[in-house]
C-alpha positions as CSV (number, residue, x, y, z in Angstrom):
1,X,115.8,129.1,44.8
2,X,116.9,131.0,47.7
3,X,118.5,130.5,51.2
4,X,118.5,126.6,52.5
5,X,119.7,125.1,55.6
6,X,120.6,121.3,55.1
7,X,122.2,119.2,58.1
8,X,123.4,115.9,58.3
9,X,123.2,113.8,60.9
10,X,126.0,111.1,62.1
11,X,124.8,108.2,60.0
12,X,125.2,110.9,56.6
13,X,128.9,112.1,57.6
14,X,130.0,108.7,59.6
15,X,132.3,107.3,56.0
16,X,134.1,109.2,52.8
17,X,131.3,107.1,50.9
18,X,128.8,108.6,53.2
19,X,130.1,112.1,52.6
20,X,130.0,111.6,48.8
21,X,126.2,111.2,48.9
22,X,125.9,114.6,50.9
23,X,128.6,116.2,48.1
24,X,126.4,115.2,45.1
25,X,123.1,116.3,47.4
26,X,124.6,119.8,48.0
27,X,125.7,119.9,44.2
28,X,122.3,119.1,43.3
29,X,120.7,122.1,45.3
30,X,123.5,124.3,44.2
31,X,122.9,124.0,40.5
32,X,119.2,124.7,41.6
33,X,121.1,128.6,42.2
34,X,120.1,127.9,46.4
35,X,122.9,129.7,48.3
36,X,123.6,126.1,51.1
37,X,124.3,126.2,54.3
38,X,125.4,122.9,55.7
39,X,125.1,122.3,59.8
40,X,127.2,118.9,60.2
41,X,126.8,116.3,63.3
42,X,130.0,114.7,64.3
43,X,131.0,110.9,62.2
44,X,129.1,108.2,63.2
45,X,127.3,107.0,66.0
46,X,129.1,105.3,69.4
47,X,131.8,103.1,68.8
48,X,132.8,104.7,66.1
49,X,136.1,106.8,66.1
50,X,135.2,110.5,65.9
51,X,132.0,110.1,66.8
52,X,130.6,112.6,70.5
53,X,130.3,109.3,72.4
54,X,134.1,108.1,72.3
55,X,135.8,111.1,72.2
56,X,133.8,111.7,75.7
57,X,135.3,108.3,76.9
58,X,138.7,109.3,75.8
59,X,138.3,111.8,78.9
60,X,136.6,109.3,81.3
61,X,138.4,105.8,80.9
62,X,141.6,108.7,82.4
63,X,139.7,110.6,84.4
64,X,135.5,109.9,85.3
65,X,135.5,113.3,86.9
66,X,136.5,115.4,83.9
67,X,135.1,118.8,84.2
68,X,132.2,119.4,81.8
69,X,134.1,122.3,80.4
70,X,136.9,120.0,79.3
71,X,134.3,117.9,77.9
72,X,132.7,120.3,75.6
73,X,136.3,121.1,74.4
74,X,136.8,117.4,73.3
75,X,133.1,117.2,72.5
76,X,133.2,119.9,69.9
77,X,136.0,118.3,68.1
78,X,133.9,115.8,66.5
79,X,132.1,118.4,64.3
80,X,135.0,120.0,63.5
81,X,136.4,117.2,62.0
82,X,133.4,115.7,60.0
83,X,132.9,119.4,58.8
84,X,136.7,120.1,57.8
85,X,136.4,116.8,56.0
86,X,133.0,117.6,54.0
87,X,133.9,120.9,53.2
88,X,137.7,119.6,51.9
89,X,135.5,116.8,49.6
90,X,133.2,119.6,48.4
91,X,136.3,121.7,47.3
92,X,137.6,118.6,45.7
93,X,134.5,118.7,43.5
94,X,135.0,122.2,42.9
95,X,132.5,123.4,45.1
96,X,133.5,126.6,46.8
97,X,132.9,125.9,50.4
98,X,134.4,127.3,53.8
99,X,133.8,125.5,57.5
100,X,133.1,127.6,60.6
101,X,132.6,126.4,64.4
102,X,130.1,127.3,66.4
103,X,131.9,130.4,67.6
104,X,133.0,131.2,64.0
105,X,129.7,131.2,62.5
106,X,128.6,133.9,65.4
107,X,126.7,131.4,67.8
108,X,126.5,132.7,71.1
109,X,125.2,130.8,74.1
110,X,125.0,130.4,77.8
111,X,127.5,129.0,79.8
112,X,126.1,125.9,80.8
113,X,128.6,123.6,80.0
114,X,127.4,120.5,78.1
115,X,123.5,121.6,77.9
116,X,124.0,125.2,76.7
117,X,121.3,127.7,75.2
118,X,121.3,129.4,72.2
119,X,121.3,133.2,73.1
120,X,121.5,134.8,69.8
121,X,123.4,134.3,65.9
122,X,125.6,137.0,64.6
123,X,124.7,135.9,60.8
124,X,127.5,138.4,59.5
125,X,130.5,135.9,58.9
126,X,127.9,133.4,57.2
127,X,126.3,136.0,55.2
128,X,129.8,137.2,54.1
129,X,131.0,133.4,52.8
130,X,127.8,133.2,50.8
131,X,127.9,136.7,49.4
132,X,131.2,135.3,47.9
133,X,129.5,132.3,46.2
134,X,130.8,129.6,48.9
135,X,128.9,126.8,50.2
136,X,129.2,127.4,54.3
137,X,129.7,124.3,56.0
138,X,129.2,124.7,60.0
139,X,129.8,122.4,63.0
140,X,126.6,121.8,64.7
141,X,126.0,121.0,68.5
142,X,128.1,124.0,69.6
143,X,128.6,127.6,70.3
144,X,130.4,129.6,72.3
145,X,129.8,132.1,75.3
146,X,130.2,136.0,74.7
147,X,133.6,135.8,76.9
148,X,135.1,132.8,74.2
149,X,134.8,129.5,76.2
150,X,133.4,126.5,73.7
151,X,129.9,125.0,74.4
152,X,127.6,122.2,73.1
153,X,124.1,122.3,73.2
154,X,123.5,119.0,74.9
155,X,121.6,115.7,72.5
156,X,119.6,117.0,69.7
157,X,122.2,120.3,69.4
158,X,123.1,120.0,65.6
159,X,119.1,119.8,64.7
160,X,119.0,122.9,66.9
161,X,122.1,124.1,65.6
162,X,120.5,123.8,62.1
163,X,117.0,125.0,63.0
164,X,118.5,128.7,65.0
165,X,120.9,129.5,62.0
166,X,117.8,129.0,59.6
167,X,116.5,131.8,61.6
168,X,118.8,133.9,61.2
169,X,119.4,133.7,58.0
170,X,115.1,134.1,57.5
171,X,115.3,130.7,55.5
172,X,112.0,129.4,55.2
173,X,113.0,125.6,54.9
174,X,115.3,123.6,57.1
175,X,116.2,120.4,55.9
176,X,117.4,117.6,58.2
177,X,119.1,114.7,56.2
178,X,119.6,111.1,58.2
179,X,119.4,107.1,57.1
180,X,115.4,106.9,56.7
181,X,113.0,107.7,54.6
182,X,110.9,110.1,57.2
183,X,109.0,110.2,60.1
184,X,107.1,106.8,60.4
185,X,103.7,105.8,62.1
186,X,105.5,103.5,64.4
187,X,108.7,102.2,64.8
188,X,109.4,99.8,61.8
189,X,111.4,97.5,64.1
190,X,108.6,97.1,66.1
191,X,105.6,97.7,63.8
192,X,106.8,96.3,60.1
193,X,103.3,97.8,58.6
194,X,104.8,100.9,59.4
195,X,104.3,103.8,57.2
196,X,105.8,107.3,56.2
197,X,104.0,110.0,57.5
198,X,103.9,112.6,54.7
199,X,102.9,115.9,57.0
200,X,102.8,116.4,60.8
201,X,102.2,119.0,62.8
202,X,104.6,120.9,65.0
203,X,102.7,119.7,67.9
204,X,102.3,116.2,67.1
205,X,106.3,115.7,66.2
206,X,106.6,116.9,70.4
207,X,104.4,114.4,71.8
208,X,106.2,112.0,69.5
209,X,109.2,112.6,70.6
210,X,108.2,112.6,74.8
211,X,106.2,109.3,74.1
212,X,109.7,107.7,72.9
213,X,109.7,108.1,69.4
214,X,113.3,109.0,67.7
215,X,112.9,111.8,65.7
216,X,113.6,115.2,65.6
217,X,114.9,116.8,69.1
218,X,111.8,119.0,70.0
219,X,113.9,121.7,71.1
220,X,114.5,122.0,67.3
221,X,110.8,121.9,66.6
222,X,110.3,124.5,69.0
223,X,112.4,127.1,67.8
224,X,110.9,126.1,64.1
225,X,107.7,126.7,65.5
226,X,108.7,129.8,66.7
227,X,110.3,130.9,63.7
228,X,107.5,129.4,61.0
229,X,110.4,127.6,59.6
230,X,108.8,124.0,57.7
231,X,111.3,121.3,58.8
232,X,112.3,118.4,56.0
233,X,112.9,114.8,57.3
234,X,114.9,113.2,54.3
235,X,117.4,110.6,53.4
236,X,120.5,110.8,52.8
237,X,120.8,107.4,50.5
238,X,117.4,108.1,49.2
239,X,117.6,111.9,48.3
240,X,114.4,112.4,45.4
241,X,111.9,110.7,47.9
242,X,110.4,113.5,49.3
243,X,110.5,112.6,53.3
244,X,108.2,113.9,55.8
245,X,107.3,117.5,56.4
246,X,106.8,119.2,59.9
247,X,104.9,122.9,59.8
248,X,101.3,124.1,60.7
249,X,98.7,123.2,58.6
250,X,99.0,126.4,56.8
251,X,102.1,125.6,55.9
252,X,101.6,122.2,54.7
253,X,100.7,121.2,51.6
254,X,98.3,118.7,52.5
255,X,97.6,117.8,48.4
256,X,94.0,117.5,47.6
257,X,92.5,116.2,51.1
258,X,90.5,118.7,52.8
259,X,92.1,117.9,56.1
260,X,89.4,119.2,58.5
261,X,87.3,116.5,57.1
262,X,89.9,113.9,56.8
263,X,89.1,110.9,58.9
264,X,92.5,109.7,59.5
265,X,93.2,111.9,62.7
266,X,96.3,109.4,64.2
267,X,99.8,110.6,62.9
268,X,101.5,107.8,65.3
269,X,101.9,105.3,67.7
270,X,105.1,105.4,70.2
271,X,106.5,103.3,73.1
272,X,108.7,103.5,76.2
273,X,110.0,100.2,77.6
274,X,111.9,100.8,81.0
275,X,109.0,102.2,83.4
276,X,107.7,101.0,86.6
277,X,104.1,101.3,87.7
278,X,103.6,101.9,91.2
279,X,100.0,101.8,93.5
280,X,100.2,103.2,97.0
281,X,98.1,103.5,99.9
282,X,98.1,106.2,102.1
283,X,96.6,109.7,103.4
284,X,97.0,113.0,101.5
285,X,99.4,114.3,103.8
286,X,101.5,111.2,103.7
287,X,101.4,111.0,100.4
288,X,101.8,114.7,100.1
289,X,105.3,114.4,101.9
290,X,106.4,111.4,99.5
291,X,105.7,113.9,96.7
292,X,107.6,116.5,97.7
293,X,110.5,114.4,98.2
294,X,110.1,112.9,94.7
295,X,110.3,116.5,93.3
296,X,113.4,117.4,95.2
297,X,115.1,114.5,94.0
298,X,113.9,115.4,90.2
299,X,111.7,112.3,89.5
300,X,109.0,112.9,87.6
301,X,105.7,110.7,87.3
302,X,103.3,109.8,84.4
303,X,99.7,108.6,83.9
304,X,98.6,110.1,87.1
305,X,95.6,108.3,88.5
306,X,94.7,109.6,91.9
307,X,91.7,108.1,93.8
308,X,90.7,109.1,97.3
309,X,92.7,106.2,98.8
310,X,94.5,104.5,96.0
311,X,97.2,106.0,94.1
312,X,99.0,104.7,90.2
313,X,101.7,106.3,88.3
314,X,104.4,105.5,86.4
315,X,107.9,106.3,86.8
316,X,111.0,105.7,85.0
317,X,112.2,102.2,86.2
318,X,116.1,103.4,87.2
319,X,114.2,105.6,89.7
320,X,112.5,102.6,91.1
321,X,114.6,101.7,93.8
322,X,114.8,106.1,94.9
323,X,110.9,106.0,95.1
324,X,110.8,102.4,97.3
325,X,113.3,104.4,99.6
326,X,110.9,107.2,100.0
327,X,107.7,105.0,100.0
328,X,109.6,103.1,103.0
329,X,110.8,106.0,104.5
330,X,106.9,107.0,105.7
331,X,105.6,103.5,106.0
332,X,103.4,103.6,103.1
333,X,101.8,100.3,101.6
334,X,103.0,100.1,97.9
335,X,102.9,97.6,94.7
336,X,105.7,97.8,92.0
337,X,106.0,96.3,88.9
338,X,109.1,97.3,87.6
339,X,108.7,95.7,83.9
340,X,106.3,97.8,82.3
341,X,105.8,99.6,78.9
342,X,104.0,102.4,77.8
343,X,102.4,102.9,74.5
344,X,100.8,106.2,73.1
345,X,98.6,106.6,70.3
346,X,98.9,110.2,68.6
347,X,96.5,112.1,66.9
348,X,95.0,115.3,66.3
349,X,91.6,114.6,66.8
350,X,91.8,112.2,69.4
351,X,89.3,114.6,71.9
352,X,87.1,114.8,68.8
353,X,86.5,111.2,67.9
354,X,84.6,109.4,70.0
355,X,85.3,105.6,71.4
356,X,88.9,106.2,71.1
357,X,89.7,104.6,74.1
358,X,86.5,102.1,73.8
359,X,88.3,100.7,70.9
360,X,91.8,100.4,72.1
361,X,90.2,98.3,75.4
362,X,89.0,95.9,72.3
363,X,91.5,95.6,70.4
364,X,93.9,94.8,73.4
365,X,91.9,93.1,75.1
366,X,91.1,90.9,71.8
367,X,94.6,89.8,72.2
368,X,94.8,89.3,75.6
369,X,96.7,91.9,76.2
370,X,96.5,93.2,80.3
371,X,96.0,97.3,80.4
372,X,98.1,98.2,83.7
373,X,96.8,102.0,83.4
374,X,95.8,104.6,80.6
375,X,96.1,108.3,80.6
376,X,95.0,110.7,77.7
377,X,95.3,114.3,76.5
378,X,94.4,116.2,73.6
379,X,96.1,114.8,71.1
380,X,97.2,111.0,73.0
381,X,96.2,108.3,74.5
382,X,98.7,106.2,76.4
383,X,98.4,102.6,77.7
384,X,100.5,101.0,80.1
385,X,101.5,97.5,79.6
386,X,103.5,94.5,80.7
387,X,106.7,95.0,79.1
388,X,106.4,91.2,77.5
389,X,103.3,92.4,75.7
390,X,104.6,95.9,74.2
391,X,104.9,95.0,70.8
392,X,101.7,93.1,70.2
393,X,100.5,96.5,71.9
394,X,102.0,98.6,69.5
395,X,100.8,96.4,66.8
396,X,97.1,96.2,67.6
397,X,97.0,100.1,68.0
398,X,98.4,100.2,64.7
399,X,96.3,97.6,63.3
400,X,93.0,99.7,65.1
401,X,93.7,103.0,63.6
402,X,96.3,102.1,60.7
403,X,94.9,100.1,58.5
């Protein structure tokens, strides 16, 4: 028993059936005597009607150069209304409950329009509800600026939304509530020996998320890391199976295991499609200049392998055409291949345990798999492949370290 922040994502909110599971969720926890705070994300996903993505394109199909601070206006609207819904529903089931914006629920932020920071939470409104027995139900994704004007926090917001109130309000567990079971050991799409991953690491939920996994926004598992807060990934149409959770490992109940001696070190594998590799040959202060314009026009490279003649990275392929401007621009001889992959194994022992990347050379080559490039890090290891051959990729990885 005790404070609890729960938020539901667009897939949780998107129908009144939807919404029904989240009432009978929050009932569940409330007869447990937890005093709830609910952080909601807008209905649905794009397409449908409430949902962030076509309420934006009820501003551009009139007018493509609306200013951003219009479009957090309109943007903020969809968590208003999935909120004033849930929190009508929860009174229906006589469940005291109030809803709050962003600004109503004390959330102050910069005045970036459409990215905005969190600055600080005035918790005194929220504490005030719950003092009086009442289920707070608040929009996530937005705030406001100390002078008034509506803000939204950018993608990810309402897990960051959720993750800062739970701050404030010293709650030690945030739970985030969406349509899977937890965080899994590769996407099921692509990998269908998939598993749920029962505890991960602050750390290893980042590099998951940069390598192209969909989980969590890491700005939210920052600011739990920050704030020792243990994050919850559950299910909203499967509520008693108990997810994944994301802490420290002194946090994390890791059962029995001793995990220092555990042998399974890899929490994941991840994948990008959409990057270009690119080889150039030039002199350092060529290539120096072609770097420089690269950073000025915010492209950033990956898997940096620099030799004293030959050069490799990999860039996002929309940025292909940019960097064979700039690469023509000084004359320099290039190579592009423009239909590439990436795919990451992640671990937290990966520097520890040797013949890592002896293994994964095996295993794809085994299959006849070509690797373009690798890279590696503490905790990854990440192979660049032909686009065509990412999924068999993915799957011997798996297969190498999953089994």
């Amino acid at each position: 028993m005790g404070m609890l922040v729960q938020k539901f994502g667009g897939t949780s909110v998107k129908s009144y059936e939807k919404m029904e599971k989240v009432v009978s969720i929050i009932k569940a926890y409330k007869e447990k005597g937890n005093d709830l705070v609910i952080v909601v994300s807008a209905m649905g996903r794009k397409g449908d009607p409430y949902a962030t993505d076509t309420l934006i394109e009820l501003c551009k199909s009139i007018n493509n150069e609306t200013q951003k601070r219009e479009l957090d206006i309109i943007m903020s609207c969809g968590e208003i209304i999935s909120g004033t819904i849930l929190t009508s529903m929860l009174e229906a089931n006589n469940i005291p409950a109030i809803f709050l914006t962003g600004i109503q629920a004390g959330i102050i932020t910069t005045d970036s329009y459409c990215n905005a920071k969190i600055k600080k939470i005035n918790p005194q409104r929220i504490e005030k509800e719950i003092a009086l027995g009442k289920v707070v139900v608040i929009a996530g994704f937005q705030g406001g600026t100390e002078s008034g004007e509506i803000t939204t926090l950018g993608r990810g917001g309402s897990d960051t939304s959720a993750v800062a109130i739970g701050k404030a309000l010293d709650s030690k567990v945030v739970q985030i509530y969406t349509d899977v079971d937890g965080i899994m050991t590769a996407d099921p799409r692509v990998e269908p020996e998939a598993r749920i991953i029962k505890f991960i690491e602050y750390e290893e939920v980042f590099q998951m998320a940069e390598q192209g996994s969909k989980v969590i926004h890491p700005r939210a598992v920052e600011l739990a890391k920050k704030a020792d807060i243990i994050l919850e990934i559950k299910n909203t149409l499967n509520p008693d199976y108990e997810g994944t959770r994301i802490g420290s490992l002194k946090d994390l109940e890791y059962g029995d295991k001793d995990y220092e001696n555990d042998e399974k070190f890899m929490s994941a594998v991840a994948h990008k499609n959409n990057i270009a590799q690119i080889k150039v040959k030039s002199s350092e202060e060529v290539f120096s200049n072609v770097l420089n314009e690269m950073e000025e026009k915010n492209i950033n490279m990956d898997m940096i392998n620099f030799f004293l003649q030959d050069k490799g990275f990999a860039i996002n392929s929309n940025d292909a055409e940019c960097v064979e401007n700039i690469l023509k621009k000084y004359k320099v001889e290039y190579s592009i291949n423009k239909k590439c992959a990436k795919v990451t194994l992640i671990g937290s022992k990966i520097t520890e345990t040797p013949g890592i990347i002896a293994k994964i050379i095996r295993g794809l080559s085994k299959a006849g798999i070509t690797l373009l490039q690798s890279s590696d890090s503490f905790t990854t290891v990440s192979c660049l492949v032909n686009e065509e051959d990412m999924a068999k990729a993915v799957h011997v990885i798996h297969n190498q370290f999953y089994k």
